[in-house]
C-alpha positions, 0 to 999 in steps of 0.5 A, spaced: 149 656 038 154 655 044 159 660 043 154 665 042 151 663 049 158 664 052 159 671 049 153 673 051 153 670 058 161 673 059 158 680 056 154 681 062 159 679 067 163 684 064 157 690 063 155 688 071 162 688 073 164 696 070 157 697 073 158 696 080 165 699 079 163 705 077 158 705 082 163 705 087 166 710 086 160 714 085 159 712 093 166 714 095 165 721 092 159 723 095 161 721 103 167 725 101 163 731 100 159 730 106 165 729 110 167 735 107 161 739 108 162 737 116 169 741 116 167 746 112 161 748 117 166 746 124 171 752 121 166 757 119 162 756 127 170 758 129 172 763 124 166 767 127 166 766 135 173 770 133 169 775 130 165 776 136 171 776 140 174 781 137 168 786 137 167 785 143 174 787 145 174 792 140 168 795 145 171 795 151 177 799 148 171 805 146 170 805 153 177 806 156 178 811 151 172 815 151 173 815 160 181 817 158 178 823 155 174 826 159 179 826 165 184 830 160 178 834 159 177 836 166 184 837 167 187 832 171 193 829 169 194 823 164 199 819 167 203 821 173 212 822 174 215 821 181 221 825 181 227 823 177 234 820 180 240 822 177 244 817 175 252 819 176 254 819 168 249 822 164 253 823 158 252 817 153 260 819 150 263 813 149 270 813 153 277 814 148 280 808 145 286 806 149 293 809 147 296 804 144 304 804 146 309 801 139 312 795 141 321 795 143 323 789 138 330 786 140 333 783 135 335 776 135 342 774 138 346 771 131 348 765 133 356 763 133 358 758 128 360 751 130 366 748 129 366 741 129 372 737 128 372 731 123 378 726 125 383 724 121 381 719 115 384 713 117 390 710 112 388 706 107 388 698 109 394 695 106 392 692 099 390 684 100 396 679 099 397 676 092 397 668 092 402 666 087 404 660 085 408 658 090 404 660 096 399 655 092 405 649 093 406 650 100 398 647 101 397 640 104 391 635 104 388 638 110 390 645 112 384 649 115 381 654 111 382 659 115 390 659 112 388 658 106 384 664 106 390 668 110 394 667 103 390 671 100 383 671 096 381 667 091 378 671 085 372 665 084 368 661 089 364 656 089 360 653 095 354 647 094 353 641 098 354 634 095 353 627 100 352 631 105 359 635 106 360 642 104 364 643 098 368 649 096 372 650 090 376 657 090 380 659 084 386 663 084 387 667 078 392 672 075 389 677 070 387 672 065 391 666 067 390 661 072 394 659 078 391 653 080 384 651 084 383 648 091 377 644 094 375 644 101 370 639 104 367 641 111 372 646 111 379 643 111 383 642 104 382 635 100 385 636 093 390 643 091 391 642 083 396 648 081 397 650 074 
């Protein structure tokens, strides 16, 4: 019994609901027609005061061309010319083209070659001394690097710094044979093995 109440009761709610929808836009419809009406009478009341405009001037346009043709009918001159001017060119010739002249073209002087002159090449440094196993006897605990190096280059060299110092290991070779190893710390000699 309940529920057939609230079906019955949600029923109208529904039914009353599209009944005042539908009703709105029925009401929306007809003031849009009405609005609609009052446009279409404003541009009608203009398009025939354009009308009456334009008879009107039509009219008066009769008038004038009537009065124009009695005077042409009595004889009198439509429209009346002063004596003419002349101008001073009455020739619409246009005036001849320009003459055209060929242009002289100088040919473009040939640059003489340049002669640079390339040195001599220098002669070839001397090739480096060869330290042999006698030059490596004659070195002491202390010689300088710089004597070392005057001997002859050393075919390795190892650099790395161990305790703080800087120690050198240079190796002096003979194709596959060694000659024999120097080390150097901080720059001076400090042990010479030769072989």
């Amino acid at each position: 019994m309940r529920c057939s109440i609230l079906v019955l009761i949600l029923s109208a709610c529904l039914s009353a609901q599209s009944l005042l929808e539908h009703s709105a836009a029925a009401a929306g419809g007809s003031v849009g027609g009405v609005a609609g009406k009052k446009v279409s009478d404003g541009l009608t009341k203009i398009f025939e005061k354009v009308d009456k405009q334009t008879q009107k001037a039509a009219k008066t346009g009769d008038a004038k061309k009537q009065s124009g043709a009695a005077q042409a009918n009595d004889g009198s001159p439509l429209l009346e010319v002063g004596p003419g001017v002349p101008k001073g060119d009455t020739s619409n010739v246009p005036p001849p083209p320009p003459i055209k002249r060929a242009a002289v073209h100088k040919p473009a002087p040939v640059p003489l070659p340049v002669v640079i002159e390339t040195p001599a090449p220098a002669p070839a440094p001397p090739p480096p001394p060869v330290v042999t196993t006698a030059d490596l006897k004659t070195v002491t605990n202390g010689m300088p690097r710089a004597a070392i190096l005057k001997m002859g280059e050393p075919a390795a060299r190892i650099s790395m710094v161990e305790d703080g110092h800087l120690l050198e290991i240079y190796r002096y070779q003979q194709k596959d044979t060694t000659l024999g190893v120097v080390r150097l710390t901080d720059g001076a000699v400090s042990n010479v093995l030769v072989r």
